[in-house]
PyMOL Python script that loads the backbone (N, CA, C, O; Angstrom):
from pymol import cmd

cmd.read_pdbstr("""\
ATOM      1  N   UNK A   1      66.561 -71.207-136.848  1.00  0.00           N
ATOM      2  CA  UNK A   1      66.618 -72.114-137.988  1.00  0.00           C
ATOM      3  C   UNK A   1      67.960 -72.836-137.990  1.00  0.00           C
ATOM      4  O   UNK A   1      69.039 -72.251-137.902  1.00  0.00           O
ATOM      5  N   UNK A   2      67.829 -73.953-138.080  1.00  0.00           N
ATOM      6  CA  UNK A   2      68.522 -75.146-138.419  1.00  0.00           C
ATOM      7  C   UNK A   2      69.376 -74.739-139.709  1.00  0.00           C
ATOM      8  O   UNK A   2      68.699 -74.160-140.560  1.00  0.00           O
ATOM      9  N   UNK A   3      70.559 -74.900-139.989  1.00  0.00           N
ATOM     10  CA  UNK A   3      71.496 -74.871-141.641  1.00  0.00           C
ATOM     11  C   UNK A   3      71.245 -76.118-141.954  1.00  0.00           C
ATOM     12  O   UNK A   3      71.389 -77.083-141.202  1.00  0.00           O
ATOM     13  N   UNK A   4      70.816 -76.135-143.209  1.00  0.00           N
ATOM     14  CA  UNK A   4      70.814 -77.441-143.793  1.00  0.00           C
ATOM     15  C   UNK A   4      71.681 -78.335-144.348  1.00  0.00           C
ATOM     16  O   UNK A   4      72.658 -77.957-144.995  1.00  0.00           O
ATOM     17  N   UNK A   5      71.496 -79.162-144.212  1.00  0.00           N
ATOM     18  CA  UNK A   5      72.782 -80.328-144.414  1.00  0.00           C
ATOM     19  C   UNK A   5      72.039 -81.234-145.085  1.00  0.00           C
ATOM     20  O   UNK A   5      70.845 -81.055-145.325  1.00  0.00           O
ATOM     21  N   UNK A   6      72.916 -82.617-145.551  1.00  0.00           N
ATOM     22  CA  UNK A   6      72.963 -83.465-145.802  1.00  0.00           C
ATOM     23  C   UNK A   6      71.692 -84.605-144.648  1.00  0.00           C
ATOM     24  O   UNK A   6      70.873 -85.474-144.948  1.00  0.00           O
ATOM     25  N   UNK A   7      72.097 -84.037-143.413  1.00  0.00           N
ATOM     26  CA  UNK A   7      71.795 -85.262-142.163  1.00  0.00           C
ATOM     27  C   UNK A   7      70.444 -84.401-141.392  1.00  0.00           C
ATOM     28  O   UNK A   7      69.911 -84.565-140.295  1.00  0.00           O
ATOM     29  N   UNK A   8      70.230 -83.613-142.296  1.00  0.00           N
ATOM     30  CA  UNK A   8      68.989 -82.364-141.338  1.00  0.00           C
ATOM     31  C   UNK A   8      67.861 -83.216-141.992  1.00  0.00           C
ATOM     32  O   UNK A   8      68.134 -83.850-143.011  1.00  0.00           O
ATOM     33  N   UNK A   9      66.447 -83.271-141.394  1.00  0.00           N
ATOM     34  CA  UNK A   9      65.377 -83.280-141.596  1.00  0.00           C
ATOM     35  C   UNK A   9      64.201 -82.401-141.703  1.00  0.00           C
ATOM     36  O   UNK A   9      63.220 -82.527-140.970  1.00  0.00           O
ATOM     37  N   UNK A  10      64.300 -81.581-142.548  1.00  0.00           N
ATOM     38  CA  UNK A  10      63.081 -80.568-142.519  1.00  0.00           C
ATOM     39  C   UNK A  10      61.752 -80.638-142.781  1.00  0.00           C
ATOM     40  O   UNK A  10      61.291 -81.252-143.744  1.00  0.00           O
ATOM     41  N   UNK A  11      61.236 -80.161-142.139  1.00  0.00           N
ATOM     42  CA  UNK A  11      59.581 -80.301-142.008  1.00  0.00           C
ATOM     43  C   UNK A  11      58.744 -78.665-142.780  1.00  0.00           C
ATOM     44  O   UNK A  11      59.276 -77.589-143.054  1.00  0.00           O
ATOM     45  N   UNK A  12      57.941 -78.914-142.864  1.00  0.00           N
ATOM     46  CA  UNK A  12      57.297 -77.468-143.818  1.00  0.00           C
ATOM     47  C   UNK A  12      56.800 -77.198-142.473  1.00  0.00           C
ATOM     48  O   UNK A  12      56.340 -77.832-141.523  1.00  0.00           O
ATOM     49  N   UNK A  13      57.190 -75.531-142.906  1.00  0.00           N
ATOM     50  CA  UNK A  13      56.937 -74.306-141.962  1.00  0.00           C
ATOM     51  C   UNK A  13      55.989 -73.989-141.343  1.00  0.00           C
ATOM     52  O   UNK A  13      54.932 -73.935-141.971  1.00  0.00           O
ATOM     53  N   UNK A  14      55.968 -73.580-139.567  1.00  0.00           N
ATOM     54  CA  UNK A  14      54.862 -73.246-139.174  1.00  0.00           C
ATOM     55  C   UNK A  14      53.484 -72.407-140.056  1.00  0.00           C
ATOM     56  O   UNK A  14      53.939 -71.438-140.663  1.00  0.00           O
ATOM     57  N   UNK A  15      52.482 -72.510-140.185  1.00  0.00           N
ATOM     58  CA  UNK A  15      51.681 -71.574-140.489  1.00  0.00           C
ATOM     59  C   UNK A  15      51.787 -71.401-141.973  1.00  0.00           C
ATOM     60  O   UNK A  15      51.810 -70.324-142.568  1.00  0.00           O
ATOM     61  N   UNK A  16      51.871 -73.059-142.693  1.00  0.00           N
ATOM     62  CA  UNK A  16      52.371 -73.110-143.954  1.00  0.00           C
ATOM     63  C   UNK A  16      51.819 -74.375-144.362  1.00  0.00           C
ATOM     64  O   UNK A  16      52.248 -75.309-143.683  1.00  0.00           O
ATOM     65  N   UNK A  17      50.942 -74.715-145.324  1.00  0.00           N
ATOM     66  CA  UNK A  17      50.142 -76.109-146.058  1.00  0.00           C
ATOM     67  C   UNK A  17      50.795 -76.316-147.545  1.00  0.00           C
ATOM     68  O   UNK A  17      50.929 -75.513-148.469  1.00  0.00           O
ATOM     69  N   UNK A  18      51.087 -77.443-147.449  1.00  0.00           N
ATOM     70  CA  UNK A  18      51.550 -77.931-148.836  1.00  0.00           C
ATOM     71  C   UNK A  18      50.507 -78.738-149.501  1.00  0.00           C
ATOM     72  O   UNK A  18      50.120 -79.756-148.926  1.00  0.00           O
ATOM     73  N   UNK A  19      50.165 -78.513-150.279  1.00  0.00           N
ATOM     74  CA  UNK A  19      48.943 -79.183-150.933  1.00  0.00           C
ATOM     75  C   UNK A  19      48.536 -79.606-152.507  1.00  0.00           C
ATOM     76  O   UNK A  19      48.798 -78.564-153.108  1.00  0.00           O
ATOM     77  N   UNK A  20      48.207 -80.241-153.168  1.00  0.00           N
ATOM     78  CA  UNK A  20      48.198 -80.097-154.836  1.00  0.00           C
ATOM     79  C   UNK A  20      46.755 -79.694-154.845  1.00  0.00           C
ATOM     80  O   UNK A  20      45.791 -80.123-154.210  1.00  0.00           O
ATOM     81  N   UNK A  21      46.931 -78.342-156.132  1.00  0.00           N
ATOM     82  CA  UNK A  21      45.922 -77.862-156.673  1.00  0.00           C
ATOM     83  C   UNK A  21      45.401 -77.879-157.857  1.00  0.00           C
ATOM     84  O   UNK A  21      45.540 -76.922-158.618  1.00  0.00           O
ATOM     85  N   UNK A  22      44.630 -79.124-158.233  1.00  0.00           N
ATOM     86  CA  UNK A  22      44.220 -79.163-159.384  1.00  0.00           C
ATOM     87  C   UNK A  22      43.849 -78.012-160.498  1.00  0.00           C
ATOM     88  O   UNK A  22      44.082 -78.073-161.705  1.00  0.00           O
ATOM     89  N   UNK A  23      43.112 -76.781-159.666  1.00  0.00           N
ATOM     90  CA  UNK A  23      43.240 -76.101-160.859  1.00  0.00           C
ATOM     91  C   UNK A  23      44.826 -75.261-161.550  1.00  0.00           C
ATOM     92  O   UNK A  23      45.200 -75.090-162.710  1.00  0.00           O
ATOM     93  N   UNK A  24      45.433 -74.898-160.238  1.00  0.00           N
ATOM     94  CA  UNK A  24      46.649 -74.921-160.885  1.00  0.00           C
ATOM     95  C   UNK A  24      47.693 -75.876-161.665  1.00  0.00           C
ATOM     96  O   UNK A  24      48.647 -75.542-162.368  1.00  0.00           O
ATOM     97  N   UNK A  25      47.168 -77.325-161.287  1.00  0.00           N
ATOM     98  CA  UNK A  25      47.582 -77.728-161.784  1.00  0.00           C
ATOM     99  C   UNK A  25      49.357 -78.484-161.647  1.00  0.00           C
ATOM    100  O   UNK A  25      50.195 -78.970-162.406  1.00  0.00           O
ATOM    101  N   UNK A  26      49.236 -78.251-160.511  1.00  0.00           N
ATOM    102  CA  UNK A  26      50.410 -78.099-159.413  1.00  0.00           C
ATOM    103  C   UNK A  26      50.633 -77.985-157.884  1.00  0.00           C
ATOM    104  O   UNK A  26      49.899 -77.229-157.247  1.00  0.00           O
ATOM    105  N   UNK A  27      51.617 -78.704-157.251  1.00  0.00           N
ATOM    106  CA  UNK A  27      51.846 -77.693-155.700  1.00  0.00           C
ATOM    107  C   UNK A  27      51.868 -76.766-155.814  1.00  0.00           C
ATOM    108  O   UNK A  27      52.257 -76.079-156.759  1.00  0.00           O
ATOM    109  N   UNK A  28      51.140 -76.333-154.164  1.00  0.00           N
ATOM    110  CA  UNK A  28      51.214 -74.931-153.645  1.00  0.00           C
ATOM    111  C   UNK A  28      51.233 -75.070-152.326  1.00  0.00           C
ATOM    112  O   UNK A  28      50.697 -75.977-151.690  1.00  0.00           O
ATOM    113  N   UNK A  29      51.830 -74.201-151.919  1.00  0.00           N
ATOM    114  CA  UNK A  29      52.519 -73.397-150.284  1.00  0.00           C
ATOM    115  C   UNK A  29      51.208 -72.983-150.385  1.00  0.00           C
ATOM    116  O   UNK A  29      50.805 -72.565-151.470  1.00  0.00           O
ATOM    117  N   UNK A  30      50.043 -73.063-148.853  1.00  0.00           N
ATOM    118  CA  UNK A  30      49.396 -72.043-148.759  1.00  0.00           C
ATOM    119  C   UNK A  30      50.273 -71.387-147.190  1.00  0.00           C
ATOM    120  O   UNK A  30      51.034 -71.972-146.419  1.00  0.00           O
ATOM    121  N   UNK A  31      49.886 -70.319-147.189  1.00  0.00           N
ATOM    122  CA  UNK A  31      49.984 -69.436-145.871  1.00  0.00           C
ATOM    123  C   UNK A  31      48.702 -68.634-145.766  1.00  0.00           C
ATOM    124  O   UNK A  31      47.900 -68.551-146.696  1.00  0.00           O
ATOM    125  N   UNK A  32      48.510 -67.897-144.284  1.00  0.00           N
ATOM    126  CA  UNK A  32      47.791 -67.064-144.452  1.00  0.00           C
ATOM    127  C   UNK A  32      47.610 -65.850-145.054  1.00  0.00           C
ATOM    128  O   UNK A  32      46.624 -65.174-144.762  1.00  0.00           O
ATOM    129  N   UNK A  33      48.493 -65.437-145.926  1.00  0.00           N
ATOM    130  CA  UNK A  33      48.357 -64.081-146.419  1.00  0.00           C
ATOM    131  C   UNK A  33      48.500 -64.704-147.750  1.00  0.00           C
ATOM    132  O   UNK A  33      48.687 -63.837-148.604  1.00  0.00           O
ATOM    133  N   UNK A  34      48.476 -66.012-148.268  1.00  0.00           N
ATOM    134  CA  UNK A  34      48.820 -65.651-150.053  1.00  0.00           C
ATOM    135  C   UNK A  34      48.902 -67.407-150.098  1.00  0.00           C
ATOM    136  O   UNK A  34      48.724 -68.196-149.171  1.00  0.00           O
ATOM    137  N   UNK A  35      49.211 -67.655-151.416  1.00  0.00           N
ATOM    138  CA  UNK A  35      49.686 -68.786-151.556  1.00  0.00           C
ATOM    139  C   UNK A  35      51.149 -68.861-152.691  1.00  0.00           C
ATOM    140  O   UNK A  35      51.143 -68.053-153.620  1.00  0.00           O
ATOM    141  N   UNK A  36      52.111 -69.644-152.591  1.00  0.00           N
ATOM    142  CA  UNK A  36      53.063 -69.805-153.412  1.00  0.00           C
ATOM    143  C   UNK A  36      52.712 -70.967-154.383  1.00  0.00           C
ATOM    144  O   UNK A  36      52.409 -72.122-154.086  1.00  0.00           O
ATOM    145  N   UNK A  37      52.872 -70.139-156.171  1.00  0.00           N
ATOM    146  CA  UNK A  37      52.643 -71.750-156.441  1.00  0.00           C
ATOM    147  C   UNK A  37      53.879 -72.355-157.415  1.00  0.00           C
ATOM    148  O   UNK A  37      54.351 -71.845-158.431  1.00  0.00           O
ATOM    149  N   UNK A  38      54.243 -73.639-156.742  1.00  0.00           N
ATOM    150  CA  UNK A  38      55.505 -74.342-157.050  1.00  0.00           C
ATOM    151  C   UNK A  38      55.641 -75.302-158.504  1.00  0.00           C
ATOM    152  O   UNK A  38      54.932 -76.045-159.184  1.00  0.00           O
ATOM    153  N   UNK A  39      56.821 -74.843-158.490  1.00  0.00           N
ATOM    154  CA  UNK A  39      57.160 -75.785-159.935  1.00  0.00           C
ATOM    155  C   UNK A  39      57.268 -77.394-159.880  1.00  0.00           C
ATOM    156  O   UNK A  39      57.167 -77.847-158.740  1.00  0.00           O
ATOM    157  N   UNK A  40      57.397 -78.041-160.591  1.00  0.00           N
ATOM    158  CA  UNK A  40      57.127 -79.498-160.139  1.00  0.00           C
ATOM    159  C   UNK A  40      58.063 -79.543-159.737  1.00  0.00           C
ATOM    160  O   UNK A  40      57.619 -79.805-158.619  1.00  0.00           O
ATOM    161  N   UNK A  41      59.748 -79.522-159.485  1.00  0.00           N
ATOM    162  CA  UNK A  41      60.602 -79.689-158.981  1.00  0.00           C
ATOM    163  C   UNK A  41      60.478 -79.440-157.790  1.00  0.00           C
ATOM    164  O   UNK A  41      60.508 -80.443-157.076  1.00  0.00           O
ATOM    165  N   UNK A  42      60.306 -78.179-157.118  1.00  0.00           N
ATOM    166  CA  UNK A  42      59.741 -77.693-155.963  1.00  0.00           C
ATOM    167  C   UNK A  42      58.825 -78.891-154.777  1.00  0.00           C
ATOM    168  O   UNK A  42      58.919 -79.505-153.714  1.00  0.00           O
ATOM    169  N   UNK A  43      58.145 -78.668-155.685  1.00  0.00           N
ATOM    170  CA  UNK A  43      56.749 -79.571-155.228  1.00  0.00           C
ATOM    171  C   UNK A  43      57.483 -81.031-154.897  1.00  0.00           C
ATOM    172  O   UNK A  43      57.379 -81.317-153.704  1.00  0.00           O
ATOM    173  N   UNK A  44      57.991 -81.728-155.459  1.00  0.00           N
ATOM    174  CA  UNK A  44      58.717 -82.651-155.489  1.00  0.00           C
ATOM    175  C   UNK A  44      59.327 -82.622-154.293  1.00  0.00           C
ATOM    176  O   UNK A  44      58.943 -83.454-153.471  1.00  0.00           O
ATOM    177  N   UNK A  45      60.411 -81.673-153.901  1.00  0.00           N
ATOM    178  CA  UNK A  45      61.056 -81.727-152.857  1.00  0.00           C
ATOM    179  C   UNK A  45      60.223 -81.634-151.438  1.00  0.00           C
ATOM    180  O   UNK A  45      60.158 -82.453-150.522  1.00  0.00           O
ATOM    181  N   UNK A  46      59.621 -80.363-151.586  1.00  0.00           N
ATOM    182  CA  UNK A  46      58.736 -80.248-150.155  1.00  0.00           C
ATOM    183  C   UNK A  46      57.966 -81.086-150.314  1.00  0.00           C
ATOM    184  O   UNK A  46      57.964 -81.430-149.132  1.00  0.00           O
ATOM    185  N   UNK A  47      57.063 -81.953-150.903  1.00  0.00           N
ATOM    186  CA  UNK A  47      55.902 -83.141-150.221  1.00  0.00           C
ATOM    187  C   UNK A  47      56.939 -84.283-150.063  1.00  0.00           C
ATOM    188  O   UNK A  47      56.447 -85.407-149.974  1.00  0.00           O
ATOM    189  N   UNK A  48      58.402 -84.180-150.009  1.00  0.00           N
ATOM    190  CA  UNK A  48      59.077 -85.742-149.213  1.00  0.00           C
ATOM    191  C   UNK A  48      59.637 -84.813-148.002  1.00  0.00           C
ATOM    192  O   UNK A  48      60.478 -85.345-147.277  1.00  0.00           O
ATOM    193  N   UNK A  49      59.198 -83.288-147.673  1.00  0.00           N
ATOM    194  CA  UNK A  49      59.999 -82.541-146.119  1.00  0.00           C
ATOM    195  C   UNK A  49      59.019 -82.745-145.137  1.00  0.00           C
ATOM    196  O   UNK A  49      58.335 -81.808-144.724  1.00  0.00           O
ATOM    197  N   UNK A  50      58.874 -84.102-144.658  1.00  0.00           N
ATOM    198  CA  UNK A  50      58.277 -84.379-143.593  1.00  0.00           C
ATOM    199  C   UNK A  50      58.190 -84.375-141.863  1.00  0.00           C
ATOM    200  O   UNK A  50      57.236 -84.326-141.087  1.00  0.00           O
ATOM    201  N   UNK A  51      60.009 -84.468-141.625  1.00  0.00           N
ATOM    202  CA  UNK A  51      59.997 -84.050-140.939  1.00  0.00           C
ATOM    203  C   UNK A  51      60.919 -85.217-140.364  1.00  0.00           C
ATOM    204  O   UNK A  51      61.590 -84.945-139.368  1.00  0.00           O
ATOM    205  N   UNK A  52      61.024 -86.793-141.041  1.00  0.00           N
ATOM    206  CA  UNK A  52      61.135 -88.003-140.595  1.00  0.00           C
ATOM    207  C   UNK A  52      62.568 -87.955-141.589  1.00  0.00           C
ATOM    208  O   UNK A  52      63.640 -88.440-141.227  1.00  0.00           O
ATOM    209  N   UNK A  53      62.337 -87.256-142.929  1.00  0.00           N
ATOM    210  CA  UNK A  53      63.332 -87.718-143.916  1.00  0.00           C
ATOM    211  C   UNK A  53      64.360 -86.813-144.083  1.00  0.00           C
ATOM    212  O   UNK A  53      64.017 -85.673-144.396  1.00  0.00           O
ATOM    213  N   UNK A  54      65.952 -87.121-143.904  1.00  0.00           N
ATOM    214  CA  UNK A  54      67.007 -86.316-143.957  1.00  0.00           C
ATOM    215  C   UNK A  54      67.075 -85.735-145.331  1.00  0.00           C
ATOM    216  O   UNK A  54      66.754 -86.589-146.157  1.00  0.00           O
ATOM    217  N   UNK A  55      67.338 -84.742-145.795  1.00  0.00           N
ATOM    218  CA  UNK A  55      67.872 -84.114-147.217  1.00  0.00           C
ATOM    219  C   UNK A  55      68.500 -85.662-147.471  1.00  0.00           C
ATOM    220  O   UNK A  55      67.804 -86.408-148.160  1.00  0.00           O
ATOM    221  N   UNK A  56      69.408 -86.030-147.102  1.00  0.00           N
ATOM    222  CA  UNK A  56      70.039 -87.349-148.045  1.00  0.00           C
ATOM    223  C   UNK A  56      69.093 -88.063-148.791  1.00  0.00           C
ATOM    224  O   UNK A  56      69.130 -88.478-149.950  1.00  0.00           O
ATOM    225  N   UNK A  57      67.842 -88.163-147.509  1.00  0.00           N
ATOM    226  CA  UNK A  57      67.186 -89.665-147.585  1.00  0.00           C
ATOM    227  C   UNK A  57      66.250 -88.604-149.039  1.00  0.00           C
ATOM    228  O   UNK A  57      65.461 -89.110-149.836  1.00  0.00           O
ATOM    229  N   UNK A  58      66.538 -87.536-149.018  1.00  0.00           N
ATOM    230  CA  UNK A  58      65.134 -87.018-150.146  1.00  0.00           C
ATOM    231  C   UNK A  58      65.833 -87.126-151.395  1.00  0.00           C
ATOM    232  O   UNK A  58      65.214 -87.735-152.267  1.00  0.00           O
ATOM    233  N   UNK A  59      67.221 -86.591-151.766  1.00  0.00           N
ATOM    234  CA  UNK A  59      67.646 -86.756-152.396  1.00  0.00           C
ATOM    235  C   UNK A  59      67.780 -88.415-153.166  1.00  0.00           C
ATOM    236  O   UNK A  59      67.801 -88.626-154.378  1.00  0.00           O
ATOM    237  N   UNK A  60      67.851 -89.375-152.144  1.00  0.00           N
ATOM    238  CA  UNK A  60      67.542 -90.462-152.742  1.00  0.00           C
ATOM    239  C   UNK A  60      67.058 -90.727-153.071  1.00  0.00           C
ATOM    240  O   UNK A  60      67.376 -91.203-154.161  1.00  0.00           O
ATOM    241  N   UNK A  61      65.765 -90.812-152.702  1.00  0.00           N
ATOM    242  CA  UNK A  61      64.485 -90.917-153.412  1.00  0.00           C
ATOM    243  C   UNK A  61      64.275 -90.119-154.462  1.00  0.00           C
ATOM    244  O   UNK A  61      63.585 -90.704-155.297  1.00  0.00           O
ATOM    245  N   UNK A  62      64.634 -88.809-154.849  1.00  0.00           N
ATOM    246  CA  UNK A  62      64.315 -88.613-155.998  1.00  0.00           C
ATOM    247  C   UNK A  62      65.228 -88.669-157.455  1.00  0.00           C
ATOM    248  O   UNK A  62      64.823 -88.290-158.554  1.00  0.00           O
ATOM    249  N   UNK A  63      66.459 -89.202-157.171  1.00  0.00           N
ATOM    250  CA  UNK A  63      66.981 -89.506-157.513  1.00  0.00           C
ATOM    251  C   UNK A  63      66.491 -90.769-158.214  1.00  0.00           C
ATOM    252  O   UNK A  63      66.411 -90.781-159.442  1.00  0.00           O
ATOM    253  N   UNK A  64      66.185 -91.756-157.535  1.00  0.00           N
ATOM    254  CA  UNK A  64      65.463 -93.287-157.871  1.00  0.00           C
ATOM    255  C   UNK A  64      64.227 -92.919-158.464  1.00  0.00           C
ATOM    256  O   UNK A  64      63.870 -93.782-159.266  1.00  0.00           O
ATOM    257  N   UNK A  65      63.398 -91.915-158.369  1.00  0.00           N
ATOM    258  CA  UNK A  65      62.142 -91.791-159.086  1.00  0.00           C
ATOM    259  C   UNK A  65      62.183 -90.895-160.569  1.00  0.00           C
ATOM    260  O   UNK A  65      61.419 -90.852-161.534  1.00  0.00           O
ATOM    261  N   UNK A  66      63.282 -90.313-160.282  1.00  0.00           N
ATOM    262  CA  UNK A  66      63.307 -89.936-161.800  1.00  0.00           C
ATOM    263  C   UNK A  66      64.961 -90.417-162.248  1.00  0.00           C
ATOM    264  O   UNK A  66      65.919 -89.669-162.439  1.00  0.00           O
ATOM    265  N   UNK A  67      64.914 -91.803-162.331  1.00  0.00           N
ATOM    266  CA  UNK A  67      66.322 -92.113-162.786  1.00  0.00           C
ATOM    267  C   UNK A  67      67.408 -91.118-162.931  1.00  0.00           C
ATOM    268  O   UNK A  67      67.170 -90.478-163.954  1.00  0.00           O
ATOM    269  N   UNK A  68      68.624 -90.652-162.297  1.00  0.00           N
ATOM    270  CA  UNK A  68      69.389 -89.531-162.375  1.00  0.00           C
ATOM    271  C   UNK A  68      69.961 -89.333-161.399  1.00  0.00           C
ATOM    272  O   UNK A  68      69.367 -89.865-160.461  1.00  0.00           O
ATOM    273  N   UNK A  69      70.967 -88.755-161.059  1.00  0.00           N
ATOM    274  CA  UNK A  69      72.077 -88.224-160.101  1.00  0.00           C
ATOM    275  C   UNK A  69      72.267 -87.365-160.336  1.00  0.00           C
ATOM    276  O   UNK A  69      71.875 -86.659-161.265  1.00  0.00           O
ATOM    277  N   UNK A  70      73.299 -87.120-159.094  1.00  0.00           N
ATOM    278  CA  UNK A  70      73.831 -85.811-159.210  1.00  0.00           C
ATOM    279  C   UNK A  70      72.937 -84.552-158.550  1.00  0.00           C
ATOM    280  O   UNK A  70      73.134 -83.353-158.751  1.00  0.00           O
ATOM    281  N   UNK A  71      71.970 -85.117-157.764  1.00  0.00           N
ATOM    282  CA  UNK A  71      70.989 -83.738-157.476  1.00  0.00           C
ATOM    283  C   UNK A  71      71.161 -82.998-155.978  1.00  0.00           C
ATOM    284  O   UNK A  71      70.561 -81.993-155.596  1.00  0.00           O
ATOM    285  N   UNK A  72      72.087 -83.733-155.292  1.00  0.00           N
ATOM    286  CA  UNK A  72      72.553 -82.747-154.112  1.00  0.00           C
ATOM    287  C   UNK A  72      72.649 -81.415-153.841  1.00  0.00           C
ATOM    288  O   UNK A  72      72.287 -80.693-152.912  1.00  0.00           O
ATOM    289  N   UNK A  73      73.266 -81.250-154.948  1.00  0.00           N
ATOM    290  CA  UNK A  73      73.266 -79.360-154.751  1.00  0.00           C
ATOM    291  C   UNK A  73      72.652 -78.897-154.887  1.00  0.00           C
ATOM    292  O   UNK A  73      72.303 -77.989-154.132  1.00  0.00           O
ATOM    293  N   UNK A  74      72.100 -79.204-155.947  1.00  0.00           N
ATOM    294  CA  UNK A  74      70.038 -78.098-156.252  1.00  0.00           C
ATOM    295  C   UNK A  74      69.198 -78.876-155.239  1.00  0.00           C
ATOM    296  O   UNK A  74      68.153 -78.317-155.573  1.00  0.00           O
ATOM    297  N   UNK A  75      68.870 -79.568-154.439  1.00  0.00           N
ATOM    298  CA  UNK A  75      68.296 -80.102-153.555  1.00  0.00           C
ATOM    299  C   UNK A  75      68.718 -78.960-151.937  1.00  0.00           C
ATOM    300  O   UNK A  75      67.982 -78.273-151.227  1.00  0.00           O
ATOM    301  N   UNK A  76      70.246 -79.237-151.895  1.00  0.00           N
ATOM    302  CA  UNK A  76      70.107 -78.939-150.754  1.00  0.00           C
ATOM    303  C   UNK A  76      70.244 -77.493-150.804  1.00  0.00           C
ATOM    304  O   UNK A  76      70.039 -76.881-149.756  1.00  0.00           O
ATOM    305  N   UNK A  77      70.680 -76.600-152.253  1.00  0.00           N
ATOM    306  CA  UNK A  77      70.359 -75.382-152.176  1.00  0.00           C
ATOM    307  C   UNK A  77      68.681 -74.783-151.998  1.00  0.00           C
ATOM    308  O   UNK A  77      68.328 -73.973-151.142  1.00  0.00           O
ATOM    309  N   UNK A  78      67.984 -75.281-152.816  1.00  0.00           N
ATOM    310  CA  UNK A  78      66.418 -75.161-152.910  1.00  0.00           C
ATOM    311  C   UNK A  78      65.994 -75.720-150.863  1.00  0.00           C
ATOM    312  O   UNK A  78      64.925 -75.705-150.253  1.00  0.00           O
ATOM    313  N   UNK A  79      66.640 -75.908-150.661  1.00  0.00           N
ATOM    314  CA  UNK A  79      65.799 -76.558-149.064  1.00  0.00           C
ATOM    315  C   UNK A  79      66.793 -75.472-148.135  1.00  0.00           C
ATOM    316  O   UNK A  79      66.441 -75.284-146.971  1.00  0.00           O
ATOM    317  N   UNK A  80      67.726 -74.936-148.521  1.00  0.00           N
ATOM    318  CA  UNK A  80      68.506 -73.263-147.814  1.00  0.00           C
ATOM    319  C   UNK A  80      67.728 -72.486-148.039  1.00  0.00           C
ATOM    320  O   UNK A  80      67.463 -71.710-147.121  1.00  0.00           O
ATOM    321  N   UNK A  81      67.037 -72.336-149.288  1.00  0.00           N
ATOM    322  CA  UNK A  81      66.649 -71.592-149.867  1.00  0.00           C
ATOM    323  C   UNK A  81      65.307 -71.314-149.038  1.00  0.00           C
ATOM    324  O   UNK A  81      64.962 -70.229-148.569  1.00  0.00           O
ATOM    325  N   UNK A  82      64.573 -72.634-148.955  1.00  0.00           N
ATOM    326  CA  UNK A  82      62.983 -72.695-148.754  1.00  0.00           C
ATOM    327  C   UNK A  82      63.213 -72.138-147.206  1.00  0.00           C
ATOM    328  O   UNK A  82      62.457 -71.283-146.745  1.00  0.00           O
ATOM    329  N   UNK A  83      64.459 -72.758-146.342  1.00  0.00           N
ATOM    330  CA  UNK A  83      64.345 -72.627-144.989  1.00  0.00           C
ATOM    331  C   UNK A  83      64.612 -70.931-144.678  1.00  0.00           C
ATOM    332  O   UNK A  83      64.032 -70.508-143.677  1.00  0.00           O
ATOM    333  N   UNK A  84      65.527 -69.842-145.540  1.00  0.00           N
ATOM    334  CA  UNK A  84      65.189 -68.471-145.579  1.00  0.00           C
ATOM    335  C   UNK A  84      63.836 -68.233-145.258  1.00  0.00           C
ATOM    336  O   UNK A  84      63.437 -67.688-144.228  1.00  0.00           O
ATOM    337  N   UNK A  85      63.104 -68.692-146.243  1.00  0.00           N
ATOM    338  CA  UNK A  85      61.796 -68.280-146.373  1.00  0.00           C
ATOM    339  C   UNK A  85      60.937 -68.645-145.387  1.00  0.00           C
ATOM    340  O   UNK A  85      59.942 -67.931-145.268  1.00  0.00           O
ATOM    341  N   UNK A  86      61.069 -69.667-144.567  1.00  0.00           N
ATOM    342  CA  UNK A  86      60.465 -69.893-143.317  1.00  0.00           C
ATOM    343  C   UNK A  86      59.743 -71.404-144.385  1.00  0.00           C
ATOM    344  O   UNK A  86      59.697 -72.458-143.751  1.00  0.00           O
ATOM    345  N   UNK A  87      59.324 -71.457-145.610  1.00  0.00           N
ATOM    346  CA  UNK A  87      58.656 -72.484-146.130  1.00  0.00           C
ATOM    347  C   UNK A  87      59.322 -73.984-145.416  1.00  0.00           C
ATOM    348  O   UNK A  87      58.788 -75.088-145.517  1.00  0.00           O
ATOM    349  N   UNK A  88      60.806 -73.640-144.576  1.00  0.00           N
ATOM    350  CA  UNK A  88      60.919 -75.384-144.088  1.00  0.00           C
ATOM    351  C   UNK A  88      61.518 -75.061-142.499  1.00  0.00           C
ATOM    352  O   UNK A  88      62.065 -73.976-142.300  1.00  0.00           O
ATOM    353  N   UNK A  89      61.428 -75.732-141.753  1.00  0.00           N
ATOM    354  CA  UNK A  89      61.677 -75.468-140.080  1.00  0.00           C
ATOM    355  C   UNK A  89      62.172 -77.049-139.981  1.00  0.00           C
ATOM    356  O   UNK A  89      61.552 -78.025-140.405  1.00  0.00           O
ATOM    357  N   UNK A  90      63.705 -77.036-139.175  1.00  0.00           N
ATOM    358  CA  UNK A  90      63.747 -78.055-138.729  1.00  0.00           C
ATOM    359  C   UNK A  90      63.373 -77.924-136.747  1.00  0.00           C
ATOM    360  O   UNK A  90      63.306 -76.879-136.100  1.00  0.00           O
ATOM    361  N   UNK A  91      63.203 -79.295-136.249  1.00  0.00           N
ATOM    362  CA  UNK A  91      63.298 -79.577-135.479  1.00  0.00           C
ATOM    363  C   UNK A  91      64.206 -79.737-134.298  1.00  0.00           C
ATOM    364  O   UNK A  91      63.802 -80.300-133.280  1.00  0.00           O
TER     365      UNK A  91
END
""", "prot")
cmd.dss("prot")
cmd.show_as("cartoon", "prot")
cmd.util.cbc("prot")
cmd.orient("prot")
């Protein structure tokens, strides 16, 4: 695993589907043994971890979609965080 940065691009984890579930009512991580289900913040971050877009470039964007700054650190902690978990793999 890749440390995440600013200039990293992470992609969601082998053997791992990101998907919205209407009855939850929300994203969810599926895997094969379970599913995780994510808070909208969450969700937010992993459906822009494509694989193409740097943490910067995500942070920008969500930044611009919900008018606001300042979200670097909970961004790029939550994407340390996810990449522990195997939920993000860079390239």
């Amino acid at each position: 695993m890749t440390p995440a940065g600013c200039d990293t691009r992470p992609r969601i984890g082998t053997g791992f589907r990101l998907q919205w579930e209407p009855a939850q009512n929300s994203h969810v991580l599926l895997y094969p043994e379970g599913m995780v289900k994510l808070n909208q913040s969450s969700g937010e971050i992993l459906k822009r971890c494509d694989g193409q877009r740097s943490v910067a470039a995500i942070v920008a964007e969500l930044e611009a979609a919900f008018a606001t700054g300042g979200l670097d650190g909970d961004v790029l902690a939550f994407v340390e965080l996810a990449g522990k978990q195997r939920w993000l793999a860079w390239d």
